[in-house]
C-alpha positions as CSV (number, residue, x, y, z in Angstrom):
1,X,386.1,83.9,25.6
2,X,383.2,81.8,27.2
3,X,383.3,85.1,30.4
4,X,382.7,87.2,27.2
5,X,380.1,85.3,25.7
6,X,378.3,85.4,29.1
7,X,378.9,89.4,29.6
8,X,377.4,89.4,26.1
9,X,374.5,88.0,26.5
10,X,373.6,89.3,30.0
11,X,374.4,93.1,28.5
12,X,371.6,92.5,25.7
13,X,369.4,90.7,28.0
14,X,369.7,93.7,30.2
15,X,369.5,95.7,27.6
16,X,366.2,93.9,26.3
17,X,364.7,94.3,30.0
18,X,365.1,98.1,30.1
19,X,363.2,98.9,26.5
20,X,360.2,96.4,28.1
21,X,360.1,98.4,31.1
22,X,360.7,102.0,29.3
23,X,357.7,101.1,27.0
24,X,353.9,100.3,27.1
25,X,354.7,96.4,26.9
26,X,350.8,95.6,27.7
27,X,350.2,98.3,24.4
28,X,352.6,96.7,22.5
29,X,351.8,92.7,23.3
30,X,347.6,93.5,22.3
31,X,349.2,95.0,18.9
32,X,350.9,91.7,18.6
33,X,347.9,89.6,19.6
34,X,346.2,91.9,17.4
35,X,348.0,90.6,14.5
36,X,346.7,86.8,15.0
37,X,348.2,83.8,13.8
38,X,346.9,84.2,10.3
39,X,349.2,87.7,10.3
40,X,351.9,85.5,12.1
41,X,352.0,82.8,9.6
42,X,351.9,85.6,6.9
43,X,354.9,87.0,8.0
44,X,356.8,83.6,8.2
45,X,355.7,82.9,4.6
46,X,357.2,86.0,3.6
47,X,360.4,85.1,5.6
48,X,360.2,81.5,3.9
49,X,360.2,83.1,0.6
50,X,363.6,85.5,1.2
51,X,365.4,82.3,3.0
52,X,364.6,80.2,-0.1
53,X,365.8,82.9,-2.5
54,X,369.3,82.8,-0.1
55,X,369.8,79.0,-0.4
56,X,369.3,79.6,-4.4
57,X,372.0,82.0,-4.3
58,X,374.1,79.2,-2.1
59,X,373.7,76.8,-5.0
60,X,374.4,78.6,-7.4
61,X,377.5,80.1,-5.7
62,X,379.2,76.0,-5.6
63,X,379.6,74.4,-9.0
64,X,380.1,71.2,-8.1
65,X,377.0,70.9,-6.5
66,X,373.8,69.7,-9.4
67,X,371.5,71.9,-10.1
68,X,368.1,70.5,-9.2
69,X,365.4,70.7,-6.9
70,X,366.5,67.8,-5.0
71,X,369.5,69.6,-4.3
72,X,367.7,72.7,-3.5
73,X,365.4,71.5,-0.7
74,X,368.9,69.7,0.7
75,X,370.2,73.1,1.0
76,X,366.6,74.7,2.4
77,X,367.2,71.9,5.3
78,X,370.9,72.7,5.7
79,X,370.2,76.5,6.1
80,X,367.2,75.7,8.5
81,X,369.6,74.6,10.9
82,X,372.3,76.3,10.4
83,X,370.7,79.9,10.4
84,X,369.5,78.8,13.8
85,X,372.6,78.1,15.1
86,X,373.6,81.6,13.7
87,X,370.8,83.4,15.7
88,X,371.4,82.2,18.9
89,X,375.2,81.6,18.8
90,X,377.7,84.8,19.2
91,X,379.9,84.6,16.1
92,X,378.5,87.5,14.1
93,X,376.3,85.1,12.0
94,X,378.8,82.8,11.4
95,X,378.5,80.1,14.2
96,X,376.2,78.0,12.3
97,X,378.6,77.8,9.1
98,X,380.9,74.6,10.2
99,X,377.8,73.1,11.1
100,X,376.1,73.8,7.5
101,X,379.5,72.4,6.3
102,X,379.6,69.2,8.5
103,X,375.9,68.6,7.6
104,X,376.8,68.2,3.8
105,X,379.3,66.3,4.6
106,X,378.0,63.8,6.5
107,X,374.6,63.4,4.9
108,X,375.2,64.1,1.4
109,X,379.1,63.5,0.6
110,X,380.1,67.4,-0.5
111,X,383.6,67.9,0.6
112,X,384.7,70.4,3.1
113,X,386.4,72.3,0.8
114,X,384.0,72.7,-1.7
115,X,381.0,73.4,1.0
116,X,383.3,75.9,2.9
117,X,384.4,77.8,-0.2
118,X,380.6,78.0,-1.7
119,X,379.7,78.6,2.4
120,X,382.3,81.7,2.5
121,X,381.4,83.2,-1.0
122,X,377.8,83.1,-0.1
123,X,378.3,85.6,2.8
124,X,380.8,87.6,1.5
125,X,378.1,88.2,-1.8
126,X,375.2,88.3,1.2
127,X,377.3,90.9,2.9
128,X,377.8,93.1,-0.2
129,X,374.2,92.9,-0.7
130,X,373.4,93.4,2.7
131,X,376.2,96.9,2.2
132,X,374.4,98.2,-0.8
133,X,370.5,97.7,0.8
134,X,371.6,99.5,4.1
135,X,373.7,102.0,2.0
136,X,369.8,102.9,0.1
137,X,367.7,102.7,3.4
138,X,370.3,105.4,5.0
139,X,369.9,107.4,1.5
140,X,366.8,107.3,1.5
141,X,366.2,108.4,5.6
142,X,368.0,111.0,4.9
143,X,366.0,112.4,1.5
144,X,362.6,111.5,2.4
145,X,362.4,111.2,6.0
146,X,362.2,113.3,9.2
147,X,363.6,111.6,11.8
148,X,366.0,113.1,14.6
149,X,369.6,113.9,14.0
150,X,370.3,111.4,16.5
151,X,369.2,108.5,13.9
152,X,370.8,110.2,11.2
153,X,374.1,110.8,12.1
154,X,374.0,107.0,14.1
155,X,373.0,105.5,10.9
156,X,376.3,107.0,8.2
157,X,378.4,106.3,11.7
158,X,377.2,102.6,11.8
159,X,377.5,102.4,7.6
160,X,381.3,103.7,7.8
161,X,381.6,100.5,10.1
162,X,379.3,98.3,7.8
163,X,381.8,98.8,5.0
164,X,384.9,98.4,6.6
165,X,383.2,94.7,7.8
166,X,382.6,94.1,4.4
167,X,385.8,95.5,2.5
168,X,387.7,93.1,5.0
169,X,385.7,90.5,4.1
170,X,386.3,91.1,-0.2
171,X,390.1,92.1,0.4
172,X,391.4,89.2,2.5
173,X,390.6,86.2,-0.2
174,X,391.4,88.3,-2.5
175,X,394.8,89.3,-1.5
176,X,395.4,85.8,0.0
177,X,396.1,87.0,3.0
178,X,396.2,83.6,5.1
179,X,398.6,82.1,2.6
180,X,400.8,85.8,3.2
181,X,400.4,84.9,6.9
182,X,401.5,81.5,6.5
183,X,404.9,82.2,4.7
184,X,405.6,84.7,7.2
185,X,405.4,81.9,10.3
186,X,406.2,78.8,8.3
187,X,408.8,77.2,10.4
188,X,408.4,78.3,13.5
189,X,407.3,75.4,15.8
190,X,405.3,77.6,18.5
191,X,402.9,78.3,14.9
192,X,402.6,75.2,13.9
193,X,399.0,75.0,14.5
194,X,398.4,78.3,13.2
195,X,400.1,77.6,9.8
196,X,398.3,74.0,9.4
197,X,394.9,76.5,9.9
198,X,395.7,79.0,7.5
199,X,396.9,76.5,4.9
200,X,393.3,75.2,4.7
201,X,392.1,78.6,4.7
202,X,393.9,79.4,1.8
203,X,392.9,76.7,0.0
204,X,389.2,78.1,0.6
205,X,390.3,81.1,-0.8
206,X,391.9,79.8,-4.0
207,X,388.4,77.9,-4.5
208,X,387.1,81.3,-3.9
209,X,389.1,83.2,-6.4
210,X,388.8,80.4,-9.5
211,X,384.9,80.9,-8.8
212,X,385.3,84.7,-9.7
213,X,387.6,84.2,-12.7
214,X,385.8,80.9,-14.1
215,X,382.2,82.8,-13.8
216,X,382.2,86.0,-13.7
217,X,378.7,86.5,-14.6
218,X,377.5,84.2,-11.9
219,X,379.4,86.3,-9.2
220,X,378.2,89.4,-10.0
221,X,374.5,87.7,-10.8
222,X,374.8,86.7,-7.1
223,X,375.6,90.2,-5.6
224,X,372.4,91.5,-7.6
225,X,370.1,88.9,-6.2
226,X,371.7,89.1,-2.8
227,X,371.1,93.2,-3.0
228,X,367.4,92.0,-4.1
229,X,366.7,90.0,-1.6
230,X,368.2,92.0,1.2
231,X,365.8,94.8,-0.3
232,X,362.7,92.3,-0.3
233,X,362.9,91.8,3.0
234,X,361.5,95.4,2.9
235,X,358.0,93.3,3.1
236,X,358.2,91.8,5.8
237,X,358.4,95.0,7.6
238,X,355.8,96.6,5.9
239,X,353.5,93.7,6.4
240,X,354.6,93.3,10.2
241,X,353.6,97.4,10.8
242,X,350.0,96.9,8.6
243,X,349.2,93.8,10.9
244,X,349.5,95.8,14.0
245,X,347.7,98.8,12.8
246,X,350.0,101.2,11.7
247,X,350.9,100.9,8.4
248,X,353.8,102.9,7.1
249,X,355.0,104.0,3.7
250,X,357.6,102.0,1.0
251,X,360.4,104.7,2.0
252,X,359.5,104.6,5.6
253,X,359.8,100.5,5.3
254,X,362.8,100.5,3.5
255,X,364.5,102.8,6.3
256,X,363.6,100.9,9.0
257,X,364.5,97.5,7.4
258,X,367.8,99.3,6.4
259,X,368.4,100.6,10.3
260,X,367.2,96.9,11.2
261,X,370.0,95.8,9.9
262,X,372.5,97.8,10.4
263,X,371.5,97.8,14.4
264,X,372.5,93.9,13.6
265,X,375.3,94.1,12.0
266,X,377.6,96.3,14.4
267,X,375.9,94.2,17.2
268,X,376.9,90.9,15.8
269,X,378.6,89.4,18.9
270,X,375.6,89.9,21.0
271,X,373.4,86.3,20.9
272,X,370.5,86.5,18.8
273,X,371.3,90.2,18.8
274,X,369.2,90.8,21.4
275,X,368.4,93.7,22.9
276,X,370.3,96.1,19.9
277,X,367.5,94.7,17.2
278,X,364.7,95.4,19.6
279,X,365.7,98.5,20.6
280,X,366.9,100.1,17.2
281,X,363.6,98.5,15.8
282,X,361.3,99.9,18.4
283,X,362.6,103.1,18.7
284,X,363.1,104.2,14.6
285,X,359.5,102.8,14.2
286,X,358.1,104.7,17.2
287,X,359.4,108.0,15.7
288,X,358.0,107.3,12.3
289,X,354.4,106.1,13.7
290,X,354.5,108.4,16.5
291,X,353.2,106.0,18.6
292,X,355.8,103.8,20.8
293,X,353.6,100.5,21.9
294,X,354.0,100.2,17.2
295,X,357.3,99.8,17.5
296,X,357.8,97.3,20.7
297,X,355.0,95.6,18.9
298,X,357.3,95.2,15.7
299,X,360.3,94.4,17.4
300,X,358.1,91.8,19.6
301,X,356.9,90.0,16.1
302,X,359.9,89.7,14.4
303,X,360.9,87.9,17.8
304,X,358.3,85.6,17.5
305,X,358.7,84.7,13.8
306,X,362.5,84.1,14.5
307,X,361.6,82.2,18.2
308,X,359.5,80.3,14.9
309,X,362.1,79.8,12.7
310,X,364.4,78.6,15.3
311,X,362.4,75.7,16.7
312,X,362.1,74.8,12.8
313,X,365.7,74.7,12.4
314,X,366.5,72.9,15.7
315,X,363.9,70.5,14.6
316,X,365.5,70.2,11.2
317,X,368.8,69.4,13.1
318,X,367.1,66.7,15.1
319,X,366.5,64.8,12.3
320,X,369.8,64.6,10.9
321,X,370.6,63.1,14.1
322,X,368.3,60.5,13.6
323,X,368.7,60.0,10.2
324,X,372.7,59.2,11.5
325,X,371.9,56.9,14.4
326,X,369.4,55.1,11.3
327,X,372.8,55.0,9.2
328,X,374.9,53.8,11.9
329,X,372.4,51.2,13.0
330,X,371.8,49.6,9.5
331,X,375.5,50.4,7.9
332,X,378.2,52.1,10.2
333,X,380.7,52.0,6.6
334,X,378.5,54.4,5.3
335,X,378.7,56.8,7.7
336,X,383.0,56.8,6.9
337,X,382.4,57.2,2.8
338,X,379.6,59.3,2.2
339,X,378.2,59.1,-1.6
340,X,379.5,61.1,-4.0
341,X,376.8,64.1,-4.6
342,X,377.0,64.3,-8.0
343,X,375.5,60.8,-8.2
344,X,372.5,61.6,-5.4
């Protein structure tokens, strides 16, 4: 696994390498210092404002959680460093989720169950937004835009693949398929570990399944918002083509947001995605702007807000560790019996 990991990340490293060397790099790096770091800071702000609409979703995706502010920001700083685990780590945007879920447990008391069930449901509904955004933006390339058959026939190829990621991600809770799994190799010693693992999967799913049934309206609340913001994110690559000089229209935005993600989705076991983002990015905005140095410069600034956003969650993460080596100094009990969250 780790030889993988490597191959990985060496393949999109390489891959990153050839697009700098294919393009105008010294074009594409005066667009970026073009855009300043007023325009940079823009850009994060707009980022800021999507990632805060996502940890709302979160919250209101685990009832036993309190709905206030206080709670809110806990989540914003949980997220932080989480998400930057999930950019850099190979695990298609899930290697940052035990951490998320050991964070809440150990600073703020929220069970693993509860925090992996509301975790779980959070991407699933993030996915099915994600699904119906990308399913628009490849809708929309196809109605209102020009670009080469290539791009067009890529994008419904990389879609079909999108929604069989996502339907396996609805169907298995649903069906309770770890629980299915578990009958069928309880008692056999060589799956003993295995059948311990999926019984605490399943009880993740059950959590998962009451949520739907005990409110439905908040499910399907959180699939709309999740669809929104997905679709908002539409901004941020508007604004990062104005800042370098090219500004593009809503449709042409939308399709390169939507191919954006899509490149990230299929590519999810590459670190940081990188190389597939860059590439996808540079190229679907150079044949919309006709002018290739536009869309390094685009992939090159959404590297440096992430590069950003990364350092803030990292930082984030140092600070829990602090805050545990304060705890452990001043009470070491309290780091064994966290408080219980509805009383913080």
């Amino acid at each position: 696994m780790k030889v993988l990991k490597l191959l990985y990340l060496l393949g999109g490293a390489a891959l990153f390498v050839a697009l700098l060397l294919t393009l105008d790099t010294g074009a594409a790096l005066a667009l970026v210092w073009q855009a300043g770091l007023l325009g940079i800071a823009g850009l994060c702000l707009v980022f800021f404002v999507l990632f805060a609409l996502d940890a709302l979703i979160w919250l209101a995706l685990v009832p036993e959680l309190p709905r206030t502010i206080r709670w809110y920001r806990r989540l914003i700083r949980v997220r932080l460093v989480g998400e930057a685990f999930n950019l850099v780590v190979p695990a298609g945007g899930f290697g940052g989720e035990p951490l998320k879920a050991v964070l809440l447990k150990s600073h703020y008391g929220v069970g693993y169950r509860e925090s992996s069930a509301g975790l779980v449901l959070a991407r699933i509904q993030g996915l099915i937004g994600q699904f119906l955004f990308v399913a628009l933006a490849v809708v929309v390339m196809a109605a209102a835009t020009d670009l080469p058959g290539l791009y067009q026939t890529s994008a419904w190829i990389g879609l079909a693949v999108l929604a069989g990621m996502t339907g396996g991600f609805i169907i298995t809770p649903k069906l309770r398929l770890s629980s299915r799994l578990g009958r069928r190799f309880g008692g056999r010693r060589w799956a003993a570990g295995l059948v311990e693992s999926l019984a605490a999967i399943e009880a993740v799913e059950d959590k998962i399944n009451a949520f739907a049934r005990a409110h439905r309206a908040r499910y399907v609340a959180s699939i709309a918002l999740s669809a929104l913001r997905w679709t908002l994110g539409t901004a941020e690559m508007w604004l990062a083509l104005y800042l370098l000089g090219y500004p593009v229209s809503l449709a042409e935005a939308v399709v390169l947001e939507g191919l954006l993600q899509l490149a990230r989705s299929v590519s999810f076991f590459i670190p940081a995605n990188l190389g597939t983002q860059d590439g996808a990015l540079a190229l679907a905005a150079a044949a919309i702007t006709g002018v290739a140095a536009a869309g390094l410069g685009a992939a090159l600034l959404r590297r440096v807000r992430e590069v950003i956003f990364i350092a803030l969650g990292f930082a984030i993460g140092g600070w829990f560790s602090l805050r545990t080596l304060r705890r452990a100094a001043a009470d070491p009990a309290a780091l064994a019996e966290p408080a219980d969250p509805q009383r913080k």
